[in-house]
N, C-alpha and C positions, 0 to 999 in steps of 0.2 A: 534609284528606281530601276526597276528590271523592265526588257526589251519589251517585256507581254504587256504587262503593268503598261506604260507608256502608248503602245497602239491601243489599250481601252481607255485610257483617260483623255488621247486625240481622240478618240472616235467616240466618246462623248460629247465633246469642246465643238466637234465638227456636227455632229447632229444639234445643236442647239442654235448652232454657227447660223446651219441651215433654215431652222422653225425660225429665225428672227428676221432674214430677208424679205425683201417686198417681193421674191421672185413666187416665195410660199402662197404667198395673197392671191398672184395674178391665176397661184394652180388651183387653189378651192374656188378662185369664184370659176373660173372657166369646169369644174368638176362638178358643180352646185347645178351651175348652166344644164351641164351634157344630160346630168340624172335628174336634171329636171323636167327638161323636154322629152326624156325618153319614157320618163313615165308617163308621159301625157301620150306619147306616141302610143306606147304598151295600151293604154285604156282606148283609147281608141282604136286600137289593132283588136281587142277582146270585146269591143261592141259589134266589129266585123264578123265576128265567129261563128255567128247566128247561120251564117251560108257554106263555114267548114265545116268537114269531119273533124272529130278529134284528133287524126293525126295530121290533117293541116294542118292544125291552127299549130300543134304543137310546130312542125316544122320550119311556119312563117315563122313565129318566133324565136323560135335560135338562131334564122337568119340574121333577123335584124339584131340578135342578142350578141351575134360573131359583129353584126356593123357598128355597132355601140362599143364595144371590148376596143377597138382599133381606134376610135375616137378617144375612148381613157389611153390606152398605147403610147398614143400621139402626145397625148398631154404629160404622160410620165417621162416620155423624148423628151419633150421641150424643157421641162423641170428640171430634169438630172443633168441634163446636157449644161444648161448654164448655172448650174449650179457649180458643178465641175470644174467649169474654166473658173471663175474668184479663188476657188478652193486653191488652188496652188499658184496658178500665173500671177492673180489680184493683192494675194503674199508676196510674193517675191518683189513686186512692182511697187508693193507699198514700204517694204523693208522688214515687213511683220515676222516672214521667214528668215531674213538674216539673225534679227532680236532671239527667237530661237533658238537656233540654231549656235549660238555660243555657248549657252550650256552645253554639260554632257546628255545629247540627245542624237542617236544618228537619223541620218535620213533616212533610209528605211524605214525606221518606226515612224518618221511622222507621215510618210507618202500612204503607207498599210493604214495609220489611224484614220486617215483622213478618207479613205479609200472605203472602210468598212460602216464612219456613219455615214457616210454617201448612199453603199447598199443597204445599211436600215433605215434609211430614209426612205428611200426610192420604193425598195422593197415593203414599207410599212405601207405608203401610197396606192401601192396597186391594190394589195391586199382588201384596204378597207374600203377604197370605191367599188373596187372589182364585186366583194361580196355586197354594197350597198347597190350595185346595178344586180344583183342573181336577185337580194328580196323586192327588189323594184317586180323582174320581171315573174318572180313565183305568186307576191301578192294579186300584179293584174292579169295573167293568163294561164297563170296553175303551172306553168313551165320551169322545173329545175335539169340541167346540164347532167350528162352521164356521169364526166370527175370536174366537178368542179376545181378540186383542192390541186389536180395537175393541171389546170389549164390555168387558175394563176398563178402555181408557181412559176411554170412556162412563161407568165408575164411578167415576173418578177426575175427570171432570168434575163430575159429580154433586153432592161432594166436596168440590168449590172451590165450586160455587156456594152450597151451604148452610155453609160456614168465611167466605164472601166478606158472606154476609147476619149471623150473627153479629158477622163483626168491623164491622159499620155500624151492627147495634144496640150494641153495647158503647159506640161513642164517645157515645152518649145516652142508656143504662139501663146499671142495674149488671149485675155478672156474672153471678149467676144469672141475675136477669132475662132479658139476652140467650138467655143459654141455653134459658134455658123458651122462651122465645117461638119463637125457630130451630127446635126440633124441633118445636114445633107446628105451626107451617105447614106444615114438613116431611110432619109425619102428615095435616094438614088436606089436603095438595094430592094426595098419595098418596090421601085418598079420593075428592076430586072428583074424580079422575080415575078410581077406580071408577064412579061414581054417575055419569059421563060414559057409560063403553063401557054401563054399564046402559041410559041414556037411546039410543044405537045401536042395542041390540039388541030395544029393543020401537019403533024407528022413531018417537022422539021428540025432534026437534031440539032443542029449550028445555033437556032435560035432556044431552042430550050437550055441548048447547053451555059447561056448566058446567064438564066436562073441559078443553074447546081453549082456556076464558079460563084456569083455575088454571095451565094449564101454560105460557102465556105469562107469567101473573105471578111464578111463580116455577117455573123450569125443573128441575127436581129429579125430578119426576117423567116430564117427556118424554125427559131423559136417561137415568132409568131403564128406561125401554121400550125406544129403545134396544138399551143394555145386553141387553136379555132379549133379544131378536130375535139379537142377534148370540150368543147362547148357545144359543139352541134349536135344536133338529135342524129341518132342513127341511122334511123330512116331513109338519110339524103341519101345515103351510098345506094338509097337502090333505084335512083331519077341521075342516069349517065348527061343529062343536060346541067346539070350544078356542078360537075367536074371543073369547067371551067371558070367559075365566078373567082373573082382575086377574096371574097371572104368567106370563101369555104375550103376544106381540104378534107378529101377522102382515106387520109394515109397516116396513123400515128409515127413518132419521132422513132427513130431505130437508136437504141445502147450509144451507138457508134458516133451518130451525132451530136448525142447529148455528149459522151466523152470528150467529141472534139471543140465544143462550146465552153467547156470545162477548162481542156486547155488553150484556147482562145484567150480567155480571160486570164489565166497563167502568164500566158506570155506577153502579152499588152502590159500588165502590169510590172511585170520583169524588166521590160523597156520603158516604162515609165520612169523607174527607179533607177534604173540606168542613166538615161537623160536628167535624170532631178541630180543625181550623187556629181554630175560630171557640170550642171550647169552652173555660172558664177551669180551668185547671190547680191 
């Protein structure tokens, strides 16, 4: 069986791997939850209308439509994150990867197979909530997003990179471990990058600069922003008092960032495969 061959027949075995855990269950009810209350929120936001303009209403709405996106966010964290760690640690510790691994199979292909139905998972996730929260909020208050299609792929990046940081802790802590640690940072970098726009908005470099390092170290949060920018109405950018709310962003993603997310994920993975080819089975 050839190298390509072999990461698509893992990366089937691993998306299936995935739909059959109980972690799958804990992410639609909690998703069922989130778009449930939010449409109930939405109709009740659209009875308020009566005392906006149309370009409030539109406005309120994409705010709370950027506050909703971070709550699915959240959930896509939690999902991939420990999905992650079973994926490789919870093999190895059961011996499943040894059984493997005596065929002609290199590592490599099984860490990439494993790696890529993670991303169609993950990736498949955001997608379908993400659009199932935009017709949530177009059927109750007429509100659709400028790009939508870039603001979830932005979540969908977001996504790979916190499943991509998981599966490089997994190959050297066990599975929860990984897990905890991946949404930490996650939550860690999400507030430096609060504690960043704070440091911008009383004009103190040292503390902004906290933001622009966390979100080079791990891009989860730049992606996130992002994400928002391509969700919110336009309109914000011209109310300089929403600059600083942690669920809005005035400023689309530059080339350069996206590039460097790109290779983020390159190299985590690199070392992931690294630690997996060098650890004993």
């Amino acid at each position: 069986m050839s190298t390509a061959r072999t990461v698509f027949v893992i990366a089937g075995l691993t998306l299936q791997e995935a739909v059959r855990r109980r972690v799958l269950r804990a992410i639609v009810v909690m998703t069922v939850v989130l778009l449930t209350l939010s449409a109930w929120g939405f109709y009740r936001l659209d009875a308020e209308f009566g005392t906006f303009t149309t370009g409030e209403a539109r406005i309120a709405a994409s705010t709370v439509l950027n506050l909703v996106m971070f709550g699915l966010s959240l959930i896509a964290a939690l999902g991939t994150a420990f999905l992650a760690g079973p994926t490789m640690a919870g093999e190895i510790e059961s011996g499943i990867a040894l059984a493997v691994m005596t065929r002609p199979v290199r590592r490599a292909a099984v860490l990439l197979g494993k790696w890529l139905g993670l991303v169609v998972f993950g990736s498949g996730f955001v997608v379908v909530a993400g659009l199932g929260q935009l017709v949530i909020v177009r059927a109750t208050v007429g509100y659709w997003p400028p790009h939508p299609a870039t603001g979830l792929a932005l979540l969908a990046a977001q996504t790979t990179v916190l499943l991509t940081l998981g599966l490089l802790l997994s190959t050297v802590i066990s599975p929860m471990a990984s897990g905890i640690v991946a949404v930490g940072l996650f939550g860690a970098t999400w507030i430096a990058g609060v504690v960043g726009m704070v440091g911008e908005a009383f004009g103190n470099p040292g503390v902004a600069q906290v933001g622009t390092v966390s979100r080079m170290l791990l891009p989860t949060d730049g992606l996130w922003r992002g994400a928002m920018h391509s969700f919110q109405h336009p309109g914000l950018a011209q109310f300089p008092a929403f600059e600083d709310s942690p669920f809005l962003s005035m400023s689309p993603l530059t080339a350069t960032y996206l590039g460097w997310s790109a290779l983020w994920v390159a190299l985590a993975l690199g070392l992931a495969g690294l630690a997996f080819q060098r650890r004993d089975l």
